[in-house]
GUTOR-798018 format. One record per atom (N, C-alpha, C, O): residue number from 1; residue in three letters; atom name; y negated, z negated, x negated. Coordinates in steps of 0.05 Angstrom, whole numbers, plus 32768, in hexadecimal, padded with zeros to 4 digits. Layout:
N
NUM	ALA	CA	Y	Z	X
...
This chain:
99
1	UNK	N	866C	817C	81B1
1	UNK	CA	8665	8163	81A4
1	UNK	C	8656	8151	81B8
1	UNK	O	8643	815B	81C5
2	UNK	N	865D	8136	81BC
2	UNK	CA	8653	8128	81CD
2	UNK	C	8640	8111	81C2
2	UNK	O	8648	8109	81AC
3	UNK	N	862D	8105	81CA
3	UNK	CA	861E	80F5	81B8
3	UNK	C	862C	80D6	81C6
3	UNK	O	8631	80D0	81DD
4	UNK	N	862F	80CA	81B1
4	UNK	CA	863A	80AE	81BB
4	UNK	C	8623	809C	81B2
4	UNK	O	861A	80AC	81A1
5	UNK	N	8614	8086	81B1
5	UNK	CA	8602	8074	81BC
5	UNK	C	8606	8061	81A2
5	UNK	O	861E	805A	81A0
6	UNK	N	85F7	8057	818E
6	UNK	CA	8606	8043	817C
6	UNK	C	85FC	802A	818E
6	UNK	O	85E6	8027	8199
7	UNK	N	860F	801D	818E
7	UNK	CA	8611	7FFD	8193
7	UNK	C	85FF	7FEB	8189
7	UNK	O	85FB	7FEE	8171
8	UNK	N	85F2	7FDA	8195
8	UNK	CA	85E3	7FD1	818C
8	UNK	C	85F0	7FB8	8181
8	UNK	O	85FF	7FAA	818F
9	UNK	N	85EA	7FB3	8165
9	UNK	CA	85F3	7FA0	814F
9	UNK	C	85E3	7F8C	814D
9	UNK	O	85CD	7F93	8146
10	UNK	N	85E7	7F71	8152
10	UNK	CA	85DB	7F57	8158
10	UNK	C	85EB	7F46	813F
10	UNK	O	8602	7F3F	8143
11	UNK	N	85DF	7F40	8128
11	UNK	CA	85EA	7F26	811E
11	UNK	C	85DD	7F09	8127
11	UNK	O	85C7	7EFF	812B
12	UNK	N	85FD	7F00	8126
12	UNK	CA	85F5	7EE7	8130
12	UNK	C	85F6	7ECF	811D
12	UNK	O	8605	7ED0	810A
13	UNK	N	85E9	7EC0	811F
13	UNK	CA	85E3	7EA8	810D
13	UNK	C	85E8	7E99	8115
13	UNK	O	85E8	7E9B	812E
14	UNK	N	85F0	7E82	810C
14	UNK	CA	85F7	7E66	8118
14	UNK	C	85DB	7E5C	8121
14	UNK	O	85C6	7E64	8118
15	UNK	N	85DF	7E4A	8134
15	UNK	CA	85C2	7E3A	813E
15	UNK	C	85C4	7E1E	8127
15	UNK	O	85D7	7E0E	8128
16	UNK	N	85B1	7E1B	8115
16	UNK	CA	85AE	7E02	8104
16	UNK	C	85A0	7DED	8112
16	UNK	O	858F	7DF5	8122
17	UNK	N	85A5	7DD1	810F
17	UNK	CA	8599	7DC2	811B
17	UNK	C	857D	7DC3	810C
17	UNK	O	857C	7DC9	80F4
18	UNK	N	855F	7DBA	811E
18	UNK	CA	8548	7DB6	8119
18	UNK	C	8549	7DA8	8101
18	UNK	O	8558	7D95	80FF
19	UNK	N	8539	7DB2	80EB
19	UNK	CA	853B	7D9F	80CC
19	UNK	C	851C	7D94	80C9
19	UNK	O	8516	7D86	80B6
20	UNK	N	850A	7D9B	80DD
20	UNK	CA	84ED	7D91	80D9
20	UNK	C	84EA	7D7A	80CB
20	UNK	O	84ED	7D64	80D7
21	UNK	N	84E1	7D7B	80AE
21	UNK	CA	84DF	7D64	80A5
21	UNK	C	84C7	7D59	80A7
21	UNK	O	84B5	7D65	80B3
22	UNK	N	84C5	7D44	809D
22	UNK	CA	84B4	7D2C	80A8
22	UNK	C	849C	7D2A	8087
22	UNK	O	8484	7D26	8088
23	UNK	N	84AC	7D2D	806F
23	UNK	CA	849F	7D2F	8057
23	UNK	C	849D	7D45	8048
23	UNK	O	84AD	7D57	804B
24	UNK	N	848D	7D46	8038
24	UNK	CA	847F	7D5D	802B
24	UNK	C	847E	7D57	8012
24	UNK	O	8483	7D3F	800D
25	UNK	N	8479	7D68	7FFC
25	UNK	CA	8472	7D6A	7FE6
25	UNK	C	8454	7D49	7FDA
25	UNK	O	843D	7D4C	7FE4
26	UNK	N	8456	7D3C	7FD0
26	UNK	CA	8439	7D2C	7FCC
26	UNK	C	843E	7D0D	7FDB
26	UNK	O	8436	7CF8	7FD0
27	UNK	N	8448	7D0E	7FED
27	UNK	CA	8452	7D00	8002
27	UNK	C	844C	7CDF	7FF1
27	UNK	O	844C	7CE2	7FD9
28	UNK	N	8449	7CD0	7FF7
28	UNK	CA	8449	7CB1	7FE9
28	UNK	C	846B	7CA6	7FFC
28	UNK	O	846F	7CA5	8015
29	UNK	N	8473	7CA3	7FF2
29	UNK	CA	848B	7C99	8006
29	UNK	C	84A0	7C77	7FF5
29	UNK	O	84A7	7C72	7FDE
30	UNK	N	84A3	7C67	8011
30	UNK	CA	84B1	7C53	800E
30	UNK	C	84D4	7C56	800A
30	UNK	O	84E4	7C5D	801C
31	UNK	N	84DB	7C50	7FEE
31	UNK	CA	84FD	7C54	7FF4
31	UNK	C	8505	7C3B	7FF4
31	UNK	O	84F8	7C27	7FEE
32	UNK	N	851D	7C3B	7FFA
32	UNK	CA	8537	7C1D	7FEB
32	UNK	C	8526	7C02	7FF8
32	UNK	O	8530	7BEC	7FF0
33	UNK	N	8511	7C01	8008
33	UNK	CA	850A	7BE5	8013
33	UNK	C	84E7	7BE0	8001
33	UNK	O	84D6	7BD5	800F
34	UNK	N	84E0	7BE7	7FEC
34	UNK	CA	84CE	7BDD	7FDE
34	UNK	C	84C0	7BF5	7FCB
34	UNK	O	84A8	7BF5	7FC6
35	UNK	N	84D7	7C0C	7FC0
35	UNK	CA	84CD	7C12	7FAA
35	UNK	C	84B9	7C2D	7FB3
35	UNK	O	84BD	7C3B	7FC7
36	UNK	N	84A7	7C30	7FA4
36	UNK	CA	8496	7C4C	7FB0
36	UNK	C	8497	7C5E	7FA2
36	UNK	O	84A1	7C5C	7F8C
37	UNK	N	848F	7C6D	7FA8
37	UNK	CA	8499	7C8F	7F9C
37	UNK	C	848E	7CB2	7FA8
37	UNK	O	8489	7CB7	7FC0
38	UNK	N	848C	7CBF	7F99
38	UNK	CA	8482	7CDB	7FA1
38	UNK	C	8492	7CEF	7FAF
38	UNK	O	84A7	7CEC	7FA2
39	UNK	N	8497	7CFF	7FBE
39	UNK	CA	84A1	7D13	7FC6
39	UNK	C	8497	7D2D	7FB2
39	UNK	O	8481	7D37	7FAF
40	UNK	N	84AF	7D33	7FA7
40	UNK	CA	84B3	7D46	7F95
40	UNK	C	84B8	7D61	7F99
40	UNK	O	84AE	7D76	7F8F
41	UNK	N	84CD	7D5C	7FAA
41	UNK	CA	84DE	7D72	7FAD
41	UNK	C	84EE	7D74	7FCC
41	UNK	O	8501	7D64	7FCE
42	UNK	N	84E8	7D85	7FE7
42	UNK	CA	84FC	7D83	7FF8
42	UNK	C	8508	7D8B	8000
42	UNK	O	8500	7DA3	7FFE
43	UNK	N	8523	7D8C	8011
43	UNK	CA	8536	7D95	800E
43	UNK	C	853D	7DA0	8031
43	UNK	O	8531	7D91	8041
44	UNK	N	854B	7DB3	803E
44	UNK	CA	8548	7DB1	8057
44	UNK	C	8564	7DA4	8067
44	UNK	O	8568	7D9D	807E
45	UNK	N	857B	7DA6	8044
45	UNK	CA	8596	7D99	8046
45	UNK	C	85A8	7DAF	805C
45	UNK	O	85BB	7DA7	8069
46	UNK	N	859E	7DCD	805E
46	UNK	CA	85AE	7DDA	8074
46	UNK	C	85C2	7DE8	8061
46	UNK	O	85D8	7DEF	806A
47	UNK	N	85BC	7DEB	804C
47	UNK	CA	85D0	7DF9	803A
47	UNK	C	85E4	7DEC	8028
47	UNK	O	85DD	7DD6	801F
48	UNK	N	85FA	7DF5	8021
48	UNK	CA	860E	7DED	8019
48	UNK	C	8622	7DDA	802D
48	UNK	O	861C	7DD3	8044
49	UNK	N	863C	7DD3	801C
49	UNK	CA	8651	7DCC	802F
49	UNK	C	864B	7DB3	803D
49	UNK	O	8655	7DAE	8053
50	UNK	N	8637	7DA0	8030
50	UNK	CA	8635	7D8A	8039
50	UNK	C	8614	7D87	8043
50	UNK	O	8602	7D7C	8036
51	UNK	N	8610	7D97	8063
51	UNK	CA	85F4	7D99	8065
51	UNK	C	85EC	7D77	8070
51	UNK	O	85FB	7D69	807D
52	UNK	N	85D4	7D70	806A
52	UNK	CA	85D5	7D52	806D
52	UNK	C	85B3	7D4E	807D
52	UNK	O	85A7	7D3A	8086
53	UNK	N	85AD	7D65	807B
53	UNK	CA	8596	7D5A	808C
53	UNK	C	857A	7D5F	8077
53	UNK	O	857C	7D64	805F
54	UNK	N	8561	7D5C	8084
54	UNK	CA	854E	7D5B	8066
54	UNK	C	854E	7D48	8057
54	UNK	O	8554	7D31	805F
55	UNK	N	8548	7D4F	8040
55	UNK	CA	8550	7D37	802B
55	UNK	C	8535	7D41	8013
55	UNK	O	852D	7D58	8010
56	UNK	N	852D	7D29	8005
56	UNK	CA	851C	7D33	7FEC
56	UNK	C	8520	7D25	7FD5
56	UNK	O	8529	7D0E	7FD1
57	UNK	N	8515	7D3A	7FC2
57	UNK	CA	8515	7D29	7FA7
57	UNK	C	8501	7D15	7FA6
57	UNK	O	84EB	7D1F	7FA9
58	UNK	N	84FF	7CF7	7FA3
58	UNK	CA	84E8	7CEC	7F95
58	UNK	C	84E9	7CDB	7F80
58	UNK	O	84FC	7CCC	7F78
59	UNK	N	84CE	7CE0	7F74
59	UNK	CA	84C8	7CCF	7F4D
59	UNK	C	84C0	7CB2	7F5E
59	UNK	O	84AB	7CAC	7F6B
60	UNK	N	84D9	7CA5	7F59
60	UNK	CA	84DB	7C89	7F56
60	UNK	C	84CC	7C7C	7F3D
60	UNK	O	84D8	7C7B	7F27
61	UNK	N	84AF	7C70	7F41
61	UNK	CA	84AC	7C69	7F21
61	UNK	C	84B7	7C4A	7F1B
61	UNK	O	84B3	7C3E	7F06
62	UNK	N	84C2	7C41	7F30
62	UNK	CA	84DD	7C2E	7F21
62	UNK	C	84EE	7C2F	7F11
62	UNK	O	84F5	7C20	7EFF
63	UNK	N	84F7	7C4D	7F1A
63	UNK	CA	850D	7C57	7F09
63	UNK	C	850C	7C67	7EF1
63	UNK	O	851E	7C6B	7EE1
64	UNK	N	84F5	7C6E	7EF1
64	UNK	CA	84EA	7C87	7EE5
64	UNK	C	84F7	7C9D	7EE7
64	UNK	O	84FC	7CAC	7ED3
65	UNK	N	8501	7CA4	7F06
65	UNK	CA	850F	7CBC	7F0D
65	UNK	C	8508	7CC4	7F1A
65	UNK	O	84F3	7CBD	7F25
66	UNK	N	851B	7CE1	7F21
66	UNK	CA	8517	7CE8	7F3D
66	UNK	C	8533	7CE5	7F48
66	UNK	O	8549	7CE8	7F3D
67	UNK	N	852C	7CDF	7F5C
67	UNK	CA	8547	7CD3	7F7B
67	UNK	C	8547	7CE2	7F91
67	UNK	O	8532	7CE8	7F9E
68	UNK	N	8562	7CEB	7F98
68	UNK	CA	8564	7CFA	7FB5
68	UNK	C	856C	7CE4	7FC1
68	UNK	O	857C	7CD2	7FBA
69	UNK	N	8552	7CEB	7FE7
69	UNK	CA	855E	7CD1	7FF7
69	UNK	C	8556	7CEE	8012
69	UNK	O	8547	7D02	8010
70	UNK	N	8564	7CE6	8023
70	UNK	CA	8569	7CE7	803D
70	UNK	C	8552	7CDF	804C
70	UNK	O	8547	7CCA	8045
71	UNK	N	8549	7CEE	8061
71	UNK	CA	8530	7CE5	806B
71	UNK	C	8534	7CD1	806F
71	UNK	O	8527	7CC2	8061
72	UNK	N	8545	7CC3	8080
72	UNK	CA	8551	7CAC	808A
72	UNK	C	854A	7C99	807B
72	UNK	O	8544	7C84	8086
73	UNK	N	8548	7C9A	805C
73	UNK	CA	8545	7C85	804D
73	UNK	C	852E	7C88	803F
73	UNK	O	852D	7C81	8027
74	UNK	N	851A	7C91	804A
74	UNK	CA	84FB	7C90	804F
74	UNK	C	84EE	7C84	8059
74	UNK	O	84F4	7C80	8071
75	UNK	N	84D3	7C77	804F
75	UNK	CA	84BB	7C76	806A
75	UNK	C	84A7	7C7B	8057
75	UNK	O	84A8	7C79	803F
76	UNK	N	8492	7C84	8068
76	UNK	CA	8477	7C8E	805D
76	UNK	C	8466	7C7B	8060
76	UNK	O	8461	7C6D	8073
77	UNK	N	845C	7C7D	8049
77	UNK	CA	8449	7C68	8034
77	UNK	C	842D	7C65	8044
77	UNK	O	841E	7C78	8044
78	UNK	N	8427	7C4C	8050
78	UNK	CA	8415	7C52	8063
78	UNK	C	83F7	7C43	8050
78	UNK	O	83F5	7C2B	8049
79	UNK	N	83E6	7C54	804E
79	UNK	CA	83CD	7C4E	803E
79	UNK	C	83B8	7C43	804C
79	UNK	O	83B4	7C51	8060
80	UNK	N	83A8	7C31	804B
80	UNK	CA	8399	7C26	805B
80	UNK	C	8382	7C3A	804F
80	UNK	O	8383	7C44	8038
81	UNK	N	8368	7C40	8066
81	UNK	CA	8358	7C50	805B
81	UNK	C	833B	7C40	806D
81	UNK	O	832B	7C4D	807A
82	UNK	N	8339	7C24	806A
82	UNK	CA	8324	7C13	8076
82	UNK	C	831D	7BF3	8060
82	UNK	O	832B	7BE6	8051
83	UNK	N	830E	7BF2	8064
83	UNK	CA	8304	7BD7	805A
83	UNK	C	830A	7BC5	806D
83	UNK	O	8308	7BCD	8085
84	UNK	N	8312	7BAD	8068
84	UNK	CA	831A	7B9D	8080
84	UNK	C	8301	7B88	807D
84	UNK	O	82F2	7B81	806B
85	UNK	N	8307	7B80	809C
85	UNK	CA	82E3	7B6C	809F
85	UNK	C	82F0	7B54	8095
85	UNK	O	8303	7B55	8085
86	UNK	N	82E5	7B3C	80A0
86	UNK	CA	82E6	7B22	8091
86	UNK	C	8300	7B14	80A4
86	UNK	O	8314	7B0E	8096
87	UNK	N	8302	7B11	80B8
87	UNK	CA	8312	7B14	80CB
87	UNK	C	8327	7B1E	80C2
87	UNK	O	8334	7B0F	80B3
88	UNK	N	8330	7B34	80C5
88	UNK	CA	834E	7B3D	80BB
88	UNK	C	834D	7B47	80A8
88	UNK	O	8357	7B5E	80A5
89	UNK	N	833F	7B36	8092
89	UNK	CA	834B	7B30	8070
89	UNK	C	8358	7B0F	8078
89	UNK	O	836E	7B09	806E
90	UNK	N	8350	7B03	8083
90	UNK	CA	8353	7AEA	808D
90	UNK	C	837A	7AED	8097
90	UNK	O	8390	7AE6	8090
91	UNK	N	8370	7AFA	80A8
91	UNK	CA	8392	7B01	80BF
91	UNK	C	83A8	7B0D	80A8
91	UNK	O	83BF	7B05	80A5
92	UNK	N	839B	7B20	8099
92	UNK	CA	83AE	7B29	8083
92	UNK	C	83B9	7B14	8065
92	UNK	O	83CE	7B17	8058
93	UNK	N	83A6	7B03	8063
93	UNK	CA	83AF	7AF1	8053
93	UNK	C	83C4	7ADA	8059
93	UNK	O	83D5	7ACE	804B
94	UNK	N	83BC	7ADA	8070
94	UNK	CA	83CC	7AC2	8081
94	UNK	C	83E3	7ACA	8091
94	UNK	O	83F0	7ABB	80A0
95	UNK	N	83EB	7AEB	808B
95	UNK	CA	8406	7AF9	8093
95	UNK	C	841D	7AF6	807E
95	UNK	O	8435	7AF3	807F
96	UNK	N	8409	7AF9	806A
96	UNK	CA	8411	7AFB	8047
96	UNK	C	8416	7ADF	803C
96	UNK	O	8422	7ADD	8026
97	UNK	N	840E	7AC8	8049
97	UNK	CA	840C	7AA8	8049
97	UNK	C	8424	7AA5	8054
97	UNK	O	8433	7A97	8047
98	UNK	N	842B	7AAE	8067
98	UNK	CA	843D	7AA2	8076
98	UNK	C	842F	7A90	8094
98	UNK	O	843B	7A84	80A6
99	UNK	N	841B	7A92	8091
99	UNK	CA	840B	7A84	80A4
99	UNK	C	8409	7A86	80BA
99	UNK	O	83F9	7A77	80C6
């Protein structure tokens, strides 16, 4: 009887492209040009036939839904966290003026 060696067994996986998403759960986020909305739910889009990339659910309270969008058709809701001096309340009014 001779001893034979088992082979070493490697499964291989496909390489998935990087899905690092950009939003999270809580998220304040801009959709559609204007409307604002929560991040609900996200998605990493690698599974199933039509993988599309990350994508999330968000409660549109325009709509009173929730909406899947594509990161792509995101931006994050940018919160000011300052008091503005007298000066640029001035500059900001007169952005908002048209001035």
């Amino acid at each position: 009887m001779s001893f034979v060696p088992k082979k070493d067994i490697h499964i291989r996986t496909p390489k998935l492209p990087d899905a690092g998403m950009h939003f999270c759960f809580g998220d304040i986020v801009v959709v559609e040009g204007s409307l604002i909305g929560v991040v609900v739910k996200s998605w990493t889009g690698r599974m199933g036939a039509n993988p599309t990339g990350p994508n999330h659910d968000v409660y549109v309270r325009e709509f009173n839904a929730i909406v899947n969008y594509r990161e792509d058709e995101m931006q994050r809701y940018m919160v000011r966290h300052k008091y503005l001096d007298d000066q640029e309340l001035e500059y900001q009014h007169n952005a908002i003026a048209g001035v």
